[in-house]
C-alpha positions as CSV (number, residue, x, y, z in Angstrom):
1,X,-9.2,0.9,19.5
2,X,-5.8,1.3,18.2
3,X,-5.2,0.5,14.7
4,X,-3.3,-2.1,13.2
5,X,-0.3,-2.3,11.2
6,X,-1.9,-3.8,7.8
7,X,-5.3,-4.0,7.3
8,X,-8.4,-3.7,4.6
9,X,-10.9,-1.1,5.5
10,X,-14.2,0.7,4.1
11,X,-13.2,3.6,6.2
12,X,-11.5,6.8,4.8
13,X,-7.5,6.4,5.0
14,X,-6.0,8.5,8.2
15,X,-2.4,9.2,7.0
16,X,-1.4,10.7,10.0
17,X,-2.9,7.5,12.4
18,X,-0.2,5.4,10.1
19,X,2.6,7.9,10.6
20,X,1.7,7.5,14.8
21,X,1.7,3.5,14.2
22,X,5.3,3.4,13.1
23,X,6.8,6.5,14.9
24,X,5.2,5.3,18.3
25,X,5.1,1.3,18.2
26,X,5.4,-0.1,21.3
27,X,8.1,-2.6,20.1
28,X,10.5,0.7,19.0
29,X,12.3,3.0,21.5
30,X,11.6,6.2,21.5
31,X,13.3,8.5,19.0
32,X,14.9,5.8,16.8
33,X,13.5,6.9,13.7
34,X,15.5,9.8,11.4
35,X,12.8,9.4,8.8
36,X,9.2,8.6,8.1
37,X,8.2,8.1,4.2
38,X,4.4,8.4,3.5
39,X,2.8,7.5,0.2
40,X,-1.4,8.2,-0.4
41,X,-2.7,6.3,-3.6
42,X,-5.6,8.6,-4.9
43,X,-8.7,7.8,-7.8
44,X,-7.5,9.7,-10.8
45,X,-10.5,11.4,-12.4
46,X,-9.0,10.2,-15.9
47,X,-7.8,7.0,-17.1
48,X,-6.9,6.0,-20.9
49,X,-8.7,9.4,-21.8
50,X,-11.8,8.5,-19.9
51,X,-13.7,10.7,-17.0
52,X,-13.5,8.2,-13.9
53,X,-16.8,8.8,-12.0
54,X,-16.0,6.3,-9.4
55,X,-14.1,2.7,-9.0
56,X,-15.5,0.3,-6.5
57,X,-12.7,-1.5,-4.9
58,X,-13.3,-5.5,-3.8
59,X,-10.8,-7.8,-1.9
60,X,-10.7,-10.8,-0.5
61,X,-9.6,-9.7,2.8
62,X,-7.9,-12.7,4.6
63,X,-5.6,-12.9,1.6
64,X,-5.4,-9.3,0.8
65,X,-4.0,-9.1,5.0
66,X,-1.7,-11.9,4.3
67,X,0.1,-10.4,0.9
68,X,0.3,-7.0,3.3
69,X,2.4,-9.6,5.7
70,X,4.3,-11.0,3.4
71,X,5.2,-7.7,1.9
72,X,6.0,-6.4,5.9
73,X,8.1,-9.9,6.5
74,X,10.0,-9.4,2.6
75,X,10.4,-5.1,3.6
76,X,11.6,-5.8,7.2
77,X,14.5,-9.0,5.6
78,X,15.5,-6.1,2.5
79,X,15.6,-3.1,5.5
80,X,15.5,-4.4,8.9
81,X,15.6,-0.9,10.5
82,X,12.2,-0.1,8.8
83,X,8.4,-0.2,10.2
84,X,6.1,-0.5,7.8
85,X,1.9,0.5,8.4
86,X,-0.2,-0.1,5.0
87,X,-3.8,-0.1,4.8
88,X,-5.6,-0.2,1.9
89,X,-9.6,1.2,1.4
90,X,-12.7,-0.5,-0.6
91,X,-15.9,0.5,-1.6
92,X,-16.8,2.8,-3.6
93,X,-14.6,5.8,-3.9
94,X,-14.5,9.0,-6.5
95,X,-11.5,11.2,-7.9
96,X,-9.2,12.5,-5.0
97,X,-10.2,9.8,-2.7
98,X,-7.2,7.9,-0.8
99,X,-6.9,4.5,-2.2
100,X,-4.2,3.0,-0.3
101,X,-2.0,4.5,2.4
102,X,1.4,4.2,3.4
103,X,3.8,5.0,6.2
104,X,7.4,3.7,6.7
105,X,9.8,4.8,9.4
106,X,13.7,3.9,9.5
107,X,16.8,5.5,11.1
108,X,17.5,7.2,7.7
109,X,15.9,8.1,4.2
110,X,17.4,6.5,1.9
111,X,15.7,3.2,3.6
112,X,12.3,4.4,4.4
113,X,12.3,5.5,0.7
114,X,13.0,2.0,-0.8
115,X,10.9,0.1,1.6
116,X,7.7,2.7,1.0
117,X,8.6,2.3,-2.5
118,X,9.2,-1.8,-2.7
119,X,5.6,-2.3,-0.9
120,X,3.6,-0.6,-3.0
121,X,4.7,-2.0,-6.3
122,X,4.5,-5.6,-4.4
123,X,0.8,-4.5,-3.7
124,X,0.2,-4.5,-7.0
125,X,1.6,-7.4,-7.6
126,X,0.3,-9.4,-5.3
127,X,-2.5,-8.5,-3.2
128,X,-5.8,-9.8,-4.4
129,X,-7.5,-6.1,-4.7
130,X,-9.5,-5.8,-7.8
131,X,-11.0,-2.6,-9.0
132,X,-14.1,-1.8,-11.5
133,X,-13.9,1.4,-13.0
134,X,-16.9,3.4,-13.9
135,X,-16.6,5.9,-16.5
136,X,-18.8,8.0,-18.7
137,X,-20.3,5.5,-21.1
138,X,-19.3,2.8,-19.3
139,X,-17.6,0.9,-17.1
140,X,-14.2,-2.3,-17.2
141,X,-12.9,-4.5,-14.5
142,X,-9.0,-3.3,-14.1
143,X,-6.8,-6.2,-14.1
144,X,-5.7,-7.0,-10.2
145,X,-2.7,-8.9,-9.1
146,X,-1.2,-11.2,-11.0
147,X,1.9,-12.6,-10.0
148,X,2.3,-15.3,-6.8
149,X,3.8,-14.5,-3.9
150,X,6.9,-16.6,-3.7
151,X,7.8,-15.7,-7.9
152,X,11.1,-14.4,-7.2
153,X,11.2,-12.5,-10.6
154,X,8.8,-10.5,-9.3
155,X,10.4,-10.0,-6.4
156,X,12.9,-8.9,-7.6
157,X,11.4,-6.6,-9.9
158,X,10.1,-4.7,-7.1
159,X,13.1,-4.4,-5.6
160,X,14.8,-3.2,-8.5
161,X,12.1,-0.1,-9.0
162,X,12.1,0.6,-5.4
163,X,16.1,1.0,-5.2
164,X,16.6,3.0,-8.7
């Protein structure tokens, strides 16, 4: 089964599956991308001078899928030449695992670069992933997203860190 553009998943991340999804979509012609931006989001074994042992990732999936859409619909209107593929893992996962992975594909860099860059900071803005982090001595829920899709402050925001 091919894999899909955007999607939640318990399996382990295949970077180069997302890099195949926007270099070879069947709605692209051959060749028409000059760049392909990847970004892998990986479980730091230390946070706030803690040893992470693990974080257990939960999502509501329906939701968390439709926040990846939105983020596609708001990359695609910002940089219309660029394919984005995001998928995102859950479950239990321990320092070095792949988090969240990335691949965008445009005609040139410089686009590829700010779209790659503008979804994952709306990600964590908006997509209803939460994370429990489990540390020695202990373990805290990290705050998930927080702001609403349509808040154009955050938005904008985002756009504003992806295009520095």
């Amino acid at each position: 089964m091919r894999p899909t553009l955007l999607s939640i998943t318990r399996d382990e991340l295949d970077l180069a599956a997302l890099v195949r999804l926007v270099t070879e979509h069947s709605d692209e012609p051959p060749g028409r991308h000059g760049a392909v931006v990847t970004f892998l989001g990986t479980v730091r074994g230390e946070n706030l001078g803690r040893r992470v042992l693990e974080l257990e990732y939960q999502a509501y999936e329906p939701l968390a899928v439709r926040a990846f859409e939105i983020i596609a619909a708001e990359a695609a209107e910002a940089w219309p030449a660029a394919l984005l593929a995001l998928h995102h893992r859950i479950g239990t996962l321990r320092p070095g695992d792949v988090s969240v992975a990335m691949a965008v594909a445009s005609p040139h860099r410089a686009e590829a670069f700010k779209a790659c860059r503008y979804a994952i900071e709306r990600v964590k803005q908006i997509a209803p992933i939460w994370k429990r982090e489990i540390f020695e001595g202990g373990e805290a829920w990290i705050e998930g997203a927080t702001a609403d899709p349509s808040d154009s402050v955050a938005r904008r925001a985002a756009r504003e860190r992806a295009c520095r």
